[in-house]
N, C-alpha and C positions, 0 to 999 in steps of 0.2 A: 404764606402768611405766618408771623412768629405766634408764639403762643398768646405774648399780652398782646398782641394785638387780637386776636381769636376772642380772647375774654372781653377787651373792652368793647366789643359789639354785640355782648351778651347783656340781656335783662331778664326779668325773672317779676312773675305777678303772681301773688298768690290771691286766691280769691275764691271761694266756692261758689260765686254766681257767676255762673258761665257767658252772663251778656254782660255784664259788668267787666267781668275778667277780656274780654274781648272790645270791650270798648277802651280799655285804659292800654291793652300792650299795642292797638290800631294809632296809639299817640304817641309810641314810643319807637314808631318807624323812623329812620331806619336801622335801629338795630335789630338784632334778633333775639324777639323776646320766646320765653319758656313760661307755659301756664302752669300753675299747679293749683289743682284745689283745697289742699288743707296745709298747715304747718307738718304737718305727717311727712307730706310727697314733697314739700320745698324741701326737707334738711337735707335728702338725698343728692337733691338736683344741686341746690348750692354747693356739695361738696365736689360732684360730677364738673361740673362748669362754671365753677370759678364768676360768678356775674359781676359785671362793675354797678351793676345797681338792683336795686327792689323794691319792687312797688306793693306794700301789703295792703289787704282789706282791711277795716273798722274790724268786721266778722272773725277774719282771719286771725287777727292779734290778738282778738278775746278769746282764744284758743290756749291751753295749758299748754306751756313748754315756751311761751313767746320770751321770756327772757331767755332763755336758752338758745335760742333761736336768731336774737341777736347777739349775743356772746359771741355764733357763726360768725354772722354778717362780719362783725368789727373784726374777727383775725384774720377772714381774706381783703381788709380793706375796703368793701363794699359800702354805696350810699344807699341811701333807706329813706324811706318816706310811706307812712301812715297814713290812708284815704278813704272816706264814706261819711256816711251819715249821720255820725255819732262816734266821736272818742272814745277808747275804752276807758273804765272806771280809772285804770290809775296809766296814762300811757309816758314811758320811760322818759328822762332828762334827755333832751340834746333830739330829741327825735321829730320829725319834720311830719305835720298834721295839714292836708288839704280838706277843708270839709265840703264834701259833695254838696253839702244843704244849699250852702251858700255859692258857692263856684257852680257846679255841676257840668264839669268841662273836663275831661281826662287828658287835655294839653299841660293844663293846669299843674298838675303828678309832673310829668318831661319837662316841663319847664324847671319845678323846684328839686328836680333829680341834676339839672344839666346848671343849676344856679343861677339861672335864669331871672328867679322870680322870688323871692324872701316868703316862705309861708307864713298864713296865718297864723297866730299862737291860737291850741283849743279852744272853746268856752271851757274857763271854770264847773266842777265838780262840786263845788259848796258851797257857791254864793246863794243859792236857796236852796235852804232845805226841805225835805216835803213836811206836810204836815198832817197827813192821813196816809197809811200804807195798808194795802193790798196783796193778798198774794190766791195762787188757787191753782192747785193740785186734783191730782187723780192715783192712778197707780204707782207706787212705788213715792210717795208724795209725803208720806207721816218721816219717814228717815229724813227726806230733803227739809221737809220744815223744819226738823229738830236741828238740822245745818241751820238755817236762813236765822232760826232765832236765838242761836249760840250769840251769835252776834251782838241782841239787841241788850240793852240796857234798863234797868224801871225810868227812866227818862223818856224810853221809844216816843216814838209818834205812833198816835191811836193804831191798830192795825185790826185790821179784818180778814177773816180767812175762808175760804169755801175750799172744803176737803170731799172727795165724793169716798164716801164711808159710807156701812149701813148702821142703823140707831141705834142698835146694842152695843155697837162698840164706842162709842162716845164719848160715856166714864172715864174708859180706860185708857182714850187719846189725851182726855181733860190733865188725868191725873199722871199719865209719862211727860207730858211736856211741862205741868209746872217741875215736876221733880227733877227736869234737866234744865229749864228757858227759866231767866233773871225775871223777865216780866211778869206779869200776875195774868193767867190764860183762863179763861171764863167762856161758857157757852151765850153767845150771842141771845140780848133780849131786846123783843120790841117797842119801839118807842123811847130806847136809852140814847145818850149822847156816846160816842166810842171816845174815852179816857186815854189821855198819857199814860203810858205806862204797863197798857192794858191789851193782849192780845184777844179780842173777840172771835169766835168759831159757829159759824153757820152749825144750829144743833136741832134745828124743828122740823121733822120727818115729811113729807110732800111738801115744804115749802122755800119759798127762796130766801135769801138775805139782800137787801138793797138799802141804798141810801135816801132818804129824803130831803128835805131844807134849802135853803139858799146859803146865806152865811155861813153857819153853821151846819154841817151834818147831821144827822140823826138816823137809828138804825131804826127797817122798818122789817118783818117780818109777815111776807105776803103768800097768798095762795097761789099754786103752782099748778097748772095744767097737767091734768093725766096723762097727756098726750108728750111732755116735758121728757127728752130720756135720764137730765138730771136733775134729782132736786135733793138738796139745793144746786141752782147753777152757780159757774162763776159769771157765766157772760150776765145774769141777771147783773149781778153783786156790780161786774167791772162798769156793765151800760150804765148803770145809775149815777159810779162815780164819776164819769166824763164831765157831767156838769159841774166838777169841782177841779178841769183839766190842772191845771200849772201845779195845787196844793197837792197832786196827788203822784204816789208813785206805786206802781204795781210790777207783779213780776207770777209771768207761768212758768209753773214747773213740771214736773215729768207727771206725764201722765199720757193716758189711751184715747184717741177722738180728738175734735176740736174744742170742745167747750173751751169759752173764755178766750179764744183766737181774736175774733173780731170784739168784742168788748176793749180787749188789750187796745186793739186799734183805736177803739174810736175813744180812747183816754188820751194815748198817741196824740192823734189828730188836736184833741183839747187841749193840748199844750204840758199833758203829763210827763215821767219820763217811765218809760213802760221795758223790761226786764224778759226774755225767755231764757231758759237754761239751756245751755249748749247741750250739741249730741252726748258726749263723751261722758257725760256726767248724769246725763237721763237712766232710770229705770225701762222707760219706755221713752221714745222719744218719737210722739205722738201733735201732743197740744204744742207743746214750745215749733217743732217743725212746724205745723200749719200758724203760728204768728210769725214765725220769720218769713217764710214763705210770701206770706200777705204783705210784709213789710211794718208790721204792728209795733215791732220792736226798734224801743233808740239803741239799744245794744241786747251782745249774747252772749253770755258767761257762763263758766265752769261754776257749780253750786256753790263754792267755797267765797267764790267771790261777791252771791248776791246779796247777801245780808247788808255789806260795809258798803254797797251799791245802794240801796233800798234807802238805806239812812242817810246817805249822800246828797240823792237825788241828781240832780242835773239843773245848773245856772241858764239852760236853754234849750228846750227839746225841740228839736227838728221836727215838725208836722209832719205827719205819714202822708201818701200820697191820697188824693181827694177823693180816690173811688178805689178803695180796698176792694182787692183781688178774693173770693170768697174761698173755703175750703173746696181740695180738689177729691 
């Protein structure tokens, strides 16, 4: 067998979830396909083996280095196609998106690898934007916020924050982040409306921060079980906002445990578009793992990218699966 012929029966999946990854290269018989789990272990293998095609994850692409990554693909000629549950925030020109949401058929990928089939074009990124944002950290989480709201604007949409801090240091988180964030950062009080413009911070020692209202939002500041191991939680903060699914968007970041895992989901599920910070980018990479894990998340991003995400939003969030997987 000559060489291009060797290659053109090569494919290449990358995918960190290994039944997914196994479902899509089972569709790409009969060639021979190559798994890899991160953009890491594909740049290797695409140089080793020359693939005539590649199938990446949603997961996968929201990986640092992915324009790089296809700058590869394009100089050995290879085709490419982008597949899961969610588009990344900004995914390249000319680049071929199957959405699992919708298809949920890994023939679907071989078909519009082999031309088969004319992909879907993505949902739109900013046909709605959100109108209450969320976020909620733990260890290593004061550095990642002062990322997330480099970003924001005094225009932001409302934002609420649960940081697991102890109460003496509060002042001092209050007063770092106006001195670095455009928006105006205030310790959360009860019974306020959350303002444009205005980041709110869970600041009331054993208690939680949540939303109340219908229409309208409104913060409420409740008592917290002793038995609670965080207070304030995020999962409090995130459950409450589910009832406001589509308006809202949320994002976990680095931190230790699950808090705020299944909240993440169950906004998901309500039609939000729900955020964790990728490994590479974690301090600890703890919370964000156990919402991707569960499926909580419409995407997973390097830090850099969650801000211009957040404010984004998503024109259509793909519903999480009906019965979230709990922490393991």
């Amino acid at each position: 067998m000559s060489q291009d012929t060797a290659r053109n029966q090569i494919a290449i999946v990358v995918d960190p979830d290994s039944l997914r990854l196994r479902r899509v290269a089972g569709a790409l018989a009969p060639l021979r396909v190559i798994g890899a789990m991160s953009l890491f272990e594909a740049f290797s293998l695409v140089e080793e083996a020359q693939p005539v095609s590649l199938a990446i994850s949603d997961t996968a692409a929201a990986e640092p280095g992915f324009d790089m990554f296809l700058r590869l693909i394009k100089a050995i000629g290879a085709r490419w196609v982008v597949y899961g549950a969610q588009p990344p925030a900004q995914l390249p020109p000319n680049t071929a998106w199957v959405d699992f949401g919708r298809d949920d058929n890994p023939a679907v990928v071989a078909d519009v690898l082999a031309g088969r089939t004319r992909p879907k074009p993505p949902p739109s990124t900013t046909a709605h934007k959100p109108e209450l944002i969320l976020i909620g950290a733990s260890t290593g989480g004061i550095a990642a916020i002062e990322t997330v709201l480099s970003q924001f604007t005094t225009e932001c949409p409302p934002t609420l924050i649960v940081q697991h801090i102890r109460p003496n240091f509060l002042d001092g988180l209050l007063d770092r982040l106006n001195r670095c964030c455009t928006p105006h950062v205030v310790a959360a009080q009860d019974n306020a409306i959350p303002t444009r413009g205005t980041v709110h911070i869970a600041a009331t020692a054993d208690c939680h921060l949540v939303l109340t209202g219908t229409a309208r939002p409104r913060m409420a500041i409740v008592p917290a079980p002793a038995t609670c191991p965080h207070r304030p939680s995020v999962d409090a903060l995130f459950q409450s906002a589910a009832a406001f699914g589509p308006k809202v968007a949320a994002a976990l970041l680095t931190g230790m445990g699950a808090d705020g895992a299944r909240g993440l989901g169950e906004i998901r599920a309500a039609g939000g578009f729900t955020i964790a910070q990728n490994r590479e980018t974690c301090t600890v990479y703890g919370m964000p793992r156990i919402a991707a894990e569960m499926g909580a998340a419409s995407a997973i991003l390097p830090l850099d990218r969650i801000g211009a995400a957040l404010l984004a939003g998503a024109a259509q969030s793909v519903p999480a699966q009906a019965s979230l997987r709990g922490p393991r």
